[in-house]
C-alpha positions, 0 to 999 in steps of 0.5 A, a space after each residue: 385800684 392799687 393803693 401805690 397809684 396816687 403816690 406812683 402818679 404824684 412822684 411822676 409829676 413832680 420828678 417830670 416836672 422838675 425834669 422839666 425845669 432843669 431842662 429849661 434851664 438849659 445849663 445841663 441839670 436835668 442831665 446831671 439830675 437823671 444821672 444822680 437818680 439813676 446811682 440812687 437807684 443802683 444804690 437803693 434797688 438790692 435793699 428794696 428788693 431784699 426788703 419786700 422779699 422778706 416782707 413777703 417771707 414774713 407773710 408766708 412763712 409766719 403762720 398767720 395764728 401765730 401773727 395774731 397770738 403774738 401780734 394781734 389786736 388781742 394779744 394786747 400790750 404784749 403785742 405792743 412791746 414786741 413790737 416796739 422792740 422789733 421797732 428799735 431793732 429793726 436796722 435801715 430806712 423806710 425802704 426796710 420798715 414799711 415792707 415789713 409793716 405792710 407784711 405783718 399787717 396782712 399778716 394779722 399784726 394788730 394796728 397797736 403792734 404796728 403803730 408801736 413798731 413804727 414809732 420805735 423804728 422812728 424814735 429809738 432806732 438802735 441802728 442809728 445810736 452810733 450816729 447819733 452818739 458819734 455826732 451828738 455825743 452820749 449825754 445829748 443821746 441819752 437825754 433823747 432816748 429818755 424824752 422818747 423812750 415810752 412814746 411807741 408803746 403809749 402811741 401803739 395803746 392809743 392806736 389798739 384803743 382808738 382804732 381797734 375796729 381798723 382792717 386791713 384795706 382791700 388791694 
């Protein structure tokens, strides 16, 4: 069974069953909601394409020796630090960092560099610092990036240390 069933099914029911309630409504909004969902997707579908055809260029073309050299369970905090700057470096939303997560993981990354990787993209994001900054302004950014600054790397020790027999699941 592939692992995007339940998530593919769980979003089919909620999106049917608010379909559902915008029609019963009956002042149009499932009409309007169809038609919001469908730019999003027109918007969104060149990134996830490009997305998961580099998560898959990554697996492929990375031999899987240097994966785990550089990436690996043993490469140790080494591993951790590369990935929590490829983390912070990385640029776009989930529909970008998990293909990539997902590649590197069958690839050999080990679970430490991954949970580092995806700790940095979610707390120091560079990409997202001139937000930030434009909205909040430099002190309140500085303060958060040095709140969480240390947090991917000790995320990523914690989960090499805990979870070090973790595999890649099956499908």
């Amino acid at each position: 069974m592939s692992r995007m069933l339940v998530p593919t099914v769980v979003m089919a029911v909620l999106a049917g069953g608010l379909l559902v309630v915008g029609f019963l409504r009956g002042s149009g909004e499932h009409v309007a909601g169809l038609k919001e969902g469908g730019l999003m997707t027109l918007q969104v579908l060149p990134l996830l394409v490009f997305a998961f055809i580099a998560a898959g260029m990554v697996q492929t073309l990375v031999p899987g020796e240097a994966i785990a050299r550089w990436l690996g369970s043993e490469s140790g905090f080494r591993g951790i630090w590369l990935g929590t700057l490829a983390g912070a470096l990385i640029p776009g939303g989930p529909y970008v960092s998990f293909p990539v997560a997902a590649g590197l993981l069958r690839a050999g990354a080990g679970i430490g560099t991954l949970v580092a990787f995806l700790a940095a993209w979610s707390l120091v994001s560079v990409s997202r610092l001139p937000m930030e900054v434009g909205l909040l302004g430099w002190r309140f950014t500085g303060v958060r990036l040095a709140c969480t600054f240390f947090f991917p790397p000790l995320a990523g020790w914690l989960a090499q240390v805990l979870f070090r027999s973790f595999k890649v699941p099956a499908g």
